[in-house]
C-alpha positions in Angstrom: 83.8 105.8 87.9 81.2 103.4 89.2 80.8 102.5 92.6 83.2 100.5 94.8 81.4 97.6 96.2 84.1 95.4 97.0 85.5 98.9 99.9 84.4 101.2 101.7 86.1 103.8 103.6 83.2 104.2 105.5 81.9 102.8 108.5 84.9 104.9 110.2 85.9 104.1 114.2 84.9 106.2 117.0 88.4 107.8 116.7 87.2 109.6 113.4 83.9 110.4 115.4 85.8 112.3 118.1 88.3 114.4 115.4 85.3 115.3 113.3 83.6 116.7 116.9 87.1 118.4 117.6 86.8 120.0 114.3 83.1 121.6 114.6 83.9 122.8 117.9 86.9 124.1 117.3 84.9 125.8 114.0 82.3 127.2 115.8 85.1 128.7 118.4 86.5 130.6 115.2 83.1 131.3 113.4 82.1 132.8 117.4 84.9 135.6 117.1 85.2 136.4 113.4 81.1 136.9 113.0 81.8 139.3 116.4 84.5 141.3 114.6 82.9 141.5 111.4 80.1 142.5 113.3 81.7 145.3 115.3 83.3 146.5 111.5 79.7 146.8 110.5 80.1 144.6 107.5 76.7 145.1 106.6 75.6 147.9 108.5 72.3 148.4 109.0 70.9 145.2 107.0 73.1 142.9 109.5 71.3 140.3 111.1 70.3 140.6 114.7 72.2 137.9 117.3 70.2 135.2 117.5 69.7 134.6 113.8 73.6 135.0 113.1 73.9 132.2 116.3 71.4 129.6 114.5 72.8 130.2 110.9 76.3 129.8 112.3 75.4 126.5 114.1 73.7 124.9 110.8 77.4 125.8 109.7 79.3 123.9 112.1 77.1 121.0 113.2 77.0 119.3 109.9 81.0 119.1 110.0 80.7 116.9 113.7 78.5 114.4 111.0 80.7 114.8 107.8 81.9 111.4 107.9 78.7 109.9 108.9 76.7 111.2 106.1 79.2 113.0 104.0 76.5 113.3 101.1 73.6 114.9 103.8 76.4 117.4 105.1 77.3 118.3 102.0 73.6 119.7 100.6 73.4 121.2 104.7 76.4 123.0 104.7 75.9 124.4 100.8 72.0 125.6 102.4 73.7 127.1 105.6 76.3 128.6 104.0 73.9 130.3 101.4 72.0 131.8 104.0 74.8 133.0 105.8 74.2 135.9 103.1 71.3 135.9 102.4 70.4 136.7 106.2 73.3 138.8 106.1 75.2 137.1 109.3 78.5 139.2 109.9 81.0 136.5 108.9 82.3 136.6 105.4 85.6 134.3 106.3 85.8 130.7 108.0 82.4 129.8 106.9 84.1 129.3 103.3 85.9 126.1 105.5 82.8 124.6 106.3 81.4 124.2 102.7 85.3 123.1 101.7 85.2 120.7 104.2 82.0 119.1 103.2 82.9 119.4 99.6 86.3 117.5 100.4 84.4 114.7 102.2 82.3 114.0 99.4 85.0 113.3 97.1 87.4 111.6 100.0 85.1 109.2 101.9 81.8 108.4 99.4 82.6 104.6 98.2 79.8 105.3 95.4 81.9 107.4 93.6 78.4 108.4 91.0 76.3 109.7 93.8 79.8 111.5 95.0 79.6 113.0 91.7 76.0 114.4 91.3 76.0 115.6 95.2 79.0 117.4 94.2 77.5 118.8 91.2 74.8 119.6 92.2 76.3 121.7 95.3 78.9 123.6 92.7 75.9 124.1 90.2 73.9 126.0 92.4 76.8 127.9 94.2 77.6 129.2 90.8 73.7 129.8 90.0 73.3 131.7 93.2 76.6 133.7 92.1 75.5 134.1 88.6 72.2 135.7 90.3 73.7 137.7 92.6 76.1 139.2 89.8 73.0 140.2 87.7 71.4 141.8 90.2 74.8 143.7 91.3 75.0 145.1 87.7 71.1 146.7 87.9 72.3 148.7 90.7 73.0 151.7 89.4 76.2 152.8 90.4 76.8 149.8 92.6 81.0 150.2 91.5 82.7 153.3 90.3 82.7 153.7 86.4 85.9 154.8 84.7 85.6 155.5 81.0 89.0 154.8 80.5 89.8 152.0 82.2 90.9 148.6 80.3 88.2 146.5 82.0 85.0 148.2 83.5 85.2 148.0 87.3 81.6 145.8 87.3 83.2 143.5 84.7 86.5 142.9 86.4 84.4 142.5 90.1 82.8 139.6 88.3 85.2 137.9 86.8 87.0 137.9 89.7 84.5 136.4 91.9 83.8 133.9 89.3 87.9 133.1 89.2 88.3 132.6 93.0 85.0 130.3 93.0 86.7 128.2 90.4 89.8 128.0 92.4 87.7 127.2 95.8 85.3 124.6 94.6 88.1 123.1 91.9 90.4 122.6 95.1 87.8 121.3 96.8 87.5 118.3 94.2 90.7 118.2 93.5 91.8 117.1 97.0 88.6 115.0 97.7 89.5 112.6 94.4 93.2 112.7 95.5 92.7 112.2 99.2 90.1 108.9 97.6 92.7 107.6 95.3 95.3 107.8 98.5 92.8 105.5 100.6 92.3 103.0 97.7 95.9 103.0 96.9 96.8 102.4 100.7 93.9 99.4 100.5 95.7 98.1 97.7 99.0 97.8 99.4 97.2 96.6 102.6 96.0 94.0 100.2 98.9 92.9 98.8 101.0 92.6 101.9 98.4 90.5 103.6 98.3 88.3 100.4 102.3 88.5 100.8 102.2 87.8 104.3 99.5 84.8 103.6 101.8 83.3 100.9 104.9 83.2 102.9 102.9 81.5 105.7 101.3 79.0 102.7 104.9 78.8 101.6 106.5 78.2 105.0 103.6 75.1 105.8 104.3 73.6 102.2 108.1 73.6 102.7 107.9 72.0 106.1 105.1 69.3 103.8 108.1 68.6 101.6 110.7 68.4 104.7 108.7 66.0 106.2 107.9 63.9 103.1 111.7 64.0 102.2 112.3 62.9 105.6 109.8 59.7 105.5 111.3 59.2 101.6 114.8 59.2 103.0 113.7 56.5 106.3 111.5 54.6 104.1 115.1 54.1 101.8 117.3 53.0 104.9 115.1 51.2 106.6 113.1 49.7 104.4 115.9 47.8 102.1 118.1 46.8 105.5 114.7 45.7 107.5 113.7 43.5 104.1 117.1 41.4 104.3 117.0 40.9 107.7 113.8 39.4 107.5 114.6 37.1 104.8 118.1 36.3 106.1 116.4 35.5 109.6 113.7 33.6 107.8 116.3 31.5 105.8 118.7 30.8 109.2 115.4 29.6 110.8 114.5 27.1 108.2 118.5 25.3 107.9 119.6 26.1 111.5 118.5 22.4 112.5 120.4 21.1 109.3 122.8 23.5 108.1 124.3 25.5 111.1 127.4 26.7 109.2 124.5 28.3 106.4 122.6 29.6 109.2 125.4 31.2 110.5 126.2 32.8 107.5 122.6 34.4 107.1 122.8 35.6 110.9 126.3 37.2 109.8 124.3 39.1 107.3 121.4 40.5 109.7 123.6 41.5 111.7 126.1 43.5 108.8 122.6 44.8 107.6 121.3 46.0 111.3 124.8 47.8 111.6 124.6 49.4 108.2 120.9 50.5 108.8 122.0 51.7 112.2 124.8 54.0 110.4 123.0 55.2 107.8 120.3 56.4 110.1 123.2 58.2 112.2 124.1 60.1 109.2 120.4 60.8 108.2 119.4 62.1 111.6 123.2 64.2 111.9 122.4 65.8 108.3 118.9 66.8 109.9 120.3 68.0 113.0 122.7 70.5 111.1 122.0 73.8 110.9 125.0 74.7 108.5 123.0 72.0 106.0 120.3 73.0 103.3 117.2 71.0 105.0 115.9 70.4 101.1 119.1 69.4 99.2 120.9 67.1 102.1 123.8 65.5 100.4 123.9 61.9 100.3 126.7 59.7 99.9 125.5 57.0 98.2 125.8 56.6 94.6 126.0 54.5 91.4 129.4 52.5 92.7 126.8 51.0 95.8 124.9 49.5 93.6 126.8 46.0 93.4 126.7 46.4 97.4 122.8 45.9 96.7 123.2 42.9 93.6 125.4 41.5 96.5 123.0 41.6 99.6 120.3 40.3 97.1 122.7 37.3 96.4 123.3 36.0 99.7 119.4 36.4 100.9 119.2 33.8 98.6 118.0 35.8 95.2 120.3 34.5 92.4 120.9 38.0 91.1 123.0 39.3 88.3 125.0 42.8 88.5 125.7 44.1 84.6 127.5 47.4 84.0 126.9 48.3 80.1 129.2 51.4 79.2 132.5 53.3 80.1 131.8 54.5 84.0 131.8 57.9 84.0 131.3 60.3 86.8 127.7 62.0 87.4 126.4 64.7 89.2 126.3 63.7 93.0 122.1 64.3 92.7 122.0 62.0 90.1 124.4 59.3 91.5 122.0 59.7 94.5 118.4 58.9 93.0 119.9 56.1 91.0 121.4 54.1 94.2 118.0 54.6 95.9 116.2 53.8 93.3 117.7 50.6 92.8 117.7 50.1 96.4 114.1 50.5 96.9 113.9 48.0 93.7 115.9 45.4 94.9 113.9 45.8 98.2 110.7 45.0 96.4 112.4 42.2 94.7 113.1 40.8 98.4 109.7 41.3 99.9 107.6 40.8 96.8 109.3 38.3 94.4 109.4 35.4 96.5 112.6 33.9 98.0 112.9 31.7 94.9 113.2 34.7 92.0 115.9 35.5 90.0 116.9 39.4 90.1 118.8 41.2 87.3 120.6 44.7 88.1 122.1 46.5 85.0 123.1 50.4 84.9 124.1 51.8 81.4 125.8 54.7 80.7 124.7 56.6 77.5 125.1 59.3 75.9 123.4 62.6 78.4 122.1 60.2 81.2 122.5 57.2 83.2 119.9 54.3 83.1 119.4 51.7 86.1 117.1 48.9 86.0 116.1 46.3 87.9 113.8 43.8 87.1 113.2 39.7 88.4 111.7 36.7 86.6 108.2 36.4 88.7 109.1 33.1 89.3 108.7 33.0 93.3 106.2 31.7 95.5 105.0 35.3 96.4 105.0 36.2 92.9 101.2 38.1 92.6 101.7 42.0 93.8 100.1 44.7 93.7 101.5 46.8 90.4 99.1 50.0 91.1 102.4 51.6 92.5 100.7 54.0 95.0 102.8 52.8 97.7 105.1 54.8 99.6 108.1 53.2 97.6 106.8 53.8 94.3 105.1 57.5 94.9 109.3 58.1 96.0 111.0 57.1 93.1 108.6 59.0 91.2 109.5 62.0 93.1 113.2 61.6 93.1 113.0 61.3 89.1 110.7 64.0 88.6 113.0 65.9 90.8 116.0 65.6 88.6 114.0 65.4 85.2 114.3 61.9 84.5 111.9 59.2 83.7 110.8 56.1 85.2 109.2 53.2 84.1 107.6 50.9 86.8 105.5 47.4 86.2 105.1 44.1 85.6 106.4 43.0 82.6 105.0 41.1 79.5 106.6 37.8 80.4 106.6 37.8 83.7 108.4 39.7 87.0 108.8 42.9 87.4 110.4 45.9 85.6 112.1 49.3 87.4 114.0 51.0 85.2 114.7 54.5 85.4 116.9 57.0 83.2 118.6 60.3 84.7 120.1 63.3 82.7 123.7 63.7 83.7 123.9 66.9 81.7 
């Protein structure tokens, strides 16, 4: 069986301490008046032993038991010695003693964590009761006359007195090992379980953290989407009324307009964001969005007038998609035409297609390179890129995202729609 070093039922708390005291004294209270009625019966008549030796032998019986949890092993080979010479010194009690060796036995096979030495101790207790019963047998059958002798009887009388003695010591020392093991594989069973609920309980708790992670990272995906796009053409619509407001008021108005339709539409957008949140009756990880694939000329538009010459294509019969889908392609393209804004240069053309085909729904957005601002960084670990990655991955789409061979930039994602 090897020995259990990963647990041990042992060490035990002072609570075990106090039963296993409880138990010898309660023992030697029982041992006290069954060795003074066997006594009285003359059990042994004349050979019985005198007080004093019957009050030491009984108290190496019991005292081991207030240490059996201690050192189960130690109590064991003291209890099988104690209970021997309860015999051999003829001490009047022929009864609860057999408890204090079951006991002992019992602990051994319930409490060792080395389950080899719990074997051999064991063993070697059981071999020598059996030697000692073996011996005492032989010498019963040299006494003449030691059991009545019927000539007709199935069984002699000294062969049935044996058999029968060895019977009930196989039942007694069997039962002891039999609950010892059992009461073990009890303990390691409930260990096991104890275990597994804490790893159960530790999961949830890693579960619970990593679902509020991914709340909070949909959260700063879903800001970084309004505000980012809305915040990027008011800049560059402020920027342009700055630069013509001297020369071109009607042009700068028109660009103020704009700021201010984008503010407003930011403003909403973050209304229904933060009421979605604040919902209980929503799912926190699947809050439904209403943007989709027929906002997408909204963004070729707002693209247009912050002065990007930018061209909307729709290649395909429209179809409808699964909302989810329709979802991660507007803010895809969103967060694409946003880049164009603040990366391209206020000079760059822009180019907006979504196709239909056949399973899925592609949108790409890519510009020439051709503005003043035109060098970027194309590593895409920003927060923009790291989202549409997610949202595609979340779907099982795929995503492209760089510079392209002759210049610009390319985004261009496709989505399953079945």
């Amino acid at each position: 069986m090897g020995t259990t070093a990963e647990w041990s039922r042992l060490p035990v708390g002072r609570l075990e301490y106090r039963q296993d005291v409880v138990l010898a004294v309660v023992l030697a209270g029982g041992l006290t008046i069954t060795t003074f009625l066997y006594g009285a019966s003359g059990v042994y008549g004349d050979d019985q032993a005198t007080w004093w030796v019957s009050a030491l032998v009984l108290l190496a019986n019991v005292v081991p038991i207030a240490f059996r949890r201690r050192f189960p092993m130690s109590v064991a080979l003291v209890s099988a010695l104690a209970f021997a010479s309860t015999q051999l010194f003829h001490v009047p009690e022929v009864f609860l003693v057999n408890f204090t060796l079951f006991i002992s036995l019992y602990t051994v096979g319930a409490w060792c964590s080395d389950r080899v030495r719990a074997e051999v101790v064991r063993w070697v207790v059981i071999g020598g009761m059996f030697a000692w019963l073996f011996i005492a047998i032989s010498f019963g059958w040299a006494v003449p006359n030691a059991l009545p002798n019927e000539a007709d009887a199935i069984i002699p009388p000294a062969i049935a007195y044996s058999l029968l003695n060895i019977v009930i010591n196989v039942i007694y020392f069997g039962a002891a090992w039999y609950a010892g093991n059992r009461a073990w594989a009890s303990a390691v069973a409930r260990h096991q379980l104890d275990e597994r609920t804490a790893e159960l309980a530790a999961e949830r708790e890693r579960s619970a953290a990593q679902a509020i992670t991914i709340e909070r990272v949909r959260i700063a995906r879903e800001l970084h989407d309004v505000v980012a796009h809305h915040v990027s053409l008011m800049g560059v619509q402020a920027g342009a009324a700055r630069r013509v407001i001297d020369r071109d008021p009607a042009q700068a108005a028109a660009s103020l307009g704009v700021v201010e339709e984008s503010a407003r539409t930011a403003v909403e957008e973050l209304r229904r964001m933060l009421g979605t949140l604040r919902s209980a009756d929503e799912d926190t990880g699947s809050a439904p969005s209403t943007e989709g694939l027929s906002r997408i000329g909204e963004l070729a538009y707002s693209a247009r007038t912050a002065g990007h010459p930018t061209e909307y294509v729709v290649v395909g019969e429209p179809r409808t998609v699964p909302p989810t889908v329709s979802a991660v392609a507007y803010r895809i393209a969103q967060e694409a035409v946003t880049n164009v804004l603040k990366h391209a240069g206020p000079s760059a053309h822009a180019d907006v297609r979504v196709r239909y085909l056949d399973g899925g729904v592609e949108v790409e957005v890519c510009d020439d390179g051709h503005g003043d601002r035109a060098p970027r960084n194309t590593t895409g670990s920003g927060l923009g890129h790291v989202g549409m990655r997610e949202r595609v991955a979340a779907v099982d789409g795929r995503i492209e995202i760089g510079p392209r061979a002759r210049g610009g930039y390319l985004v261009r994602a496709w989505l399953p729609t079945t």
